[in-house]
N, C-alpha and C positions, 0 to 999 in steps of 0.2 A: 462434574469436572468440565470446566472451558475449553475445549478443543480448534483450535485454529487451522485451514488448511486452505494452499495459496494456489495459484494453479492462475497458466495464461503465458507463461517464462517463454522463452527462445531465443532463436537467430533470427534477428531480423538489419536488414540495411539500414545505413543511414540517413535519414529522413524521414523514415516510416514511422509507424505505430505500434502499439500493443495496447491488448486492454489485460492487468490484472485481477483477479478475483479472490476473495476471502469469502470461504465459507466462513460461519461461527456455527457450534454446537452445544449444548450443555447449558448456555447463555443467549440474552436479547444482545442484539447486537445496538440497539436503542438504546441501552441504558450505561453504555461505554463511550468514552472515548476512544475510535478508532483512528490508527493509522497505520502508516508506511515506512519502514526504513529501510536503508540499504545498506549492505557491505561488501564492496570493491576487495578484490585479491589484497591482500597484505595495507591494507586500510582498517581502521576502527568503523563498527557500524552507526552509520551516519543517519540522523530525520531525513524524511522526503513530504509528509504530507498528515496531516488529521482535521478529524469532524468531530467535531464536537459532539458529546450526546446529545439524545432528545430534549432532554428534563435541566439543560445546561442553557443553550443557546437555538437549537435546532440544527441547523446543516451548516453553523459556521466553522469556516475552512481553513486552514493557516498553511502555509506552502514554503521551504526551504529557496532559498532565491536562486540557486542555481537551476528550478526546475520551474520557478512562479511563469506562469502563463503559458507553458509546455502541458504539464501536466493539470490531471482533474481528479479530485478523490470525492467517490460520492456513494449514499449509504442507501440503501435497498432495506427497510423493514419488514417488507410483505418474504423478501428470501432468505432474512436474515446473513445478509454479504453485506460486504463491501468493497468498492471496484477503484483500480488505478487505471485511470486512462492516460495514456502516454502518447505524447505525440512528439512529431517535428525529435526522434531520438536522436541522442548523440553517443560518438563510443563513447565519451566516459563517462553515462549509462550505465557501462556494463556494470553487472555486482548481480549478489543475491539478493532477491529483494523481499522482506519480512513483514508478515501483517502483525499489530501490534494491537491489543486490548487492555484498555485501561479504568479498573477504578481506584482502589487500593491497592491492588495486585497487577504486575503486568504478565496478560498470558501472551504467549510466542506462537508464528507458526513454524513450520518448517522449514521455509522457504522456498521462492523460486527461481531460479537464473534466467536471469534476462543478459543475453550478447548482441552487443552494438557492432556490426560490421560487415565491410563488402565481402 
């Protein structure tokens, strides 16, 4: 069983950083499409970011435009993670943010909240 779990969420200001982190278990995290989505309070969950698998493309990235050149998503195979680097944040940022694993099947993590504010 593929188990996803998210972790790096908080309060941070505007302007600042965060780095998110996806563990993977159960599964290569190389041999998925990983990515990021988000869901803002009383909004549909929205793309943020993915890499490509290994065996696809290697570390090619594709980025939702509200976040292109803020954010970095990049895959770690020796930890089997995957990290959201976040920068230059803005509130509306905020939401839950979901690590996503894709072959056939899409696994979920749980989530983590990230808040955008002074």
């Amino acid at each position: 069983q593929v188990e996803l779990v998210e972790s790096g969420g908080g309060l941070v200001q505007p302007g600042k950083s965060l780095r998110l982190s996806c563990t993977v278990s159960g599964g290569t995290v190389s041999r998925y499409q990983m990515g990021w989505f988000r869901q803002a309070a009383g909004k549909e969950r929205e793309f943020v970011a993915s890499v490509a698998s290994a065996g696809w493309s290697g570390m090619t990235s594709y980025y939702s435009d509200s976040v292109k050149g803020r954010f970095t998503i990049s895959r770690d195979n020796t930890y089997n993670a995957v990290y959201l680097q976040m920068n230059t944040l803005k509130p509306e940022d905020t939401a839950v943010y979901y690590c996503n694993a894709f072959t056939v099947v899409d696994y979920w993590g749980q989530g983590t909240q990230v808040t955008v504010s002074l």
